[in-house]
Residue, then its C-alpha position, 0 to 999 in steps of 0.5 A: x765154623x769147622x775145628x779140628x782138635x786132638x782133644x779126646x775128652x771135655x770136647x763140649x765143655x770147650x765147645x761151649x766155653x768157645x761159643x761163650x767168648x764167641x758171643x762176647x767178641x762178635x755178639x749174638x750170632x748164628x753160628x755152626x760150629x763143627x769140631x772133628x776130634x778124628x773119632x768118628x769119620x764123617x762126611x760133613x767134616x770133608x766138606x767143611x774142609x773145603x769151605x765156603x766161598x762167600 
């Protein structure tokens, strides 16, 4: 899953707080969570933008 966000700080206190409520919707699952606060420019963040087809 792929988040963009212009946040600057707490990002990982949010990242968690957003996997916790995650879990209680949809139960246990293995998800990747990728969040780009357009800090660091990163390749990975270039595919995810792209998506998946399923």
């Amino acid at each position: 899953m792929y988040i963009q966000t212009d946040k600057k700080e707490d990002i990982l206190k949010s990242k968690i707080i957003f996997l916790r409520e995650f879990e209680k919707e949809f139960g246990e699952q293995k998800v990747d969570l990728l969040v780009d606060n357009h800090l660091v420019k990163k390749e990975i963040f270039e595919i995810a933008k792209q998506g998946i087809k399923l």
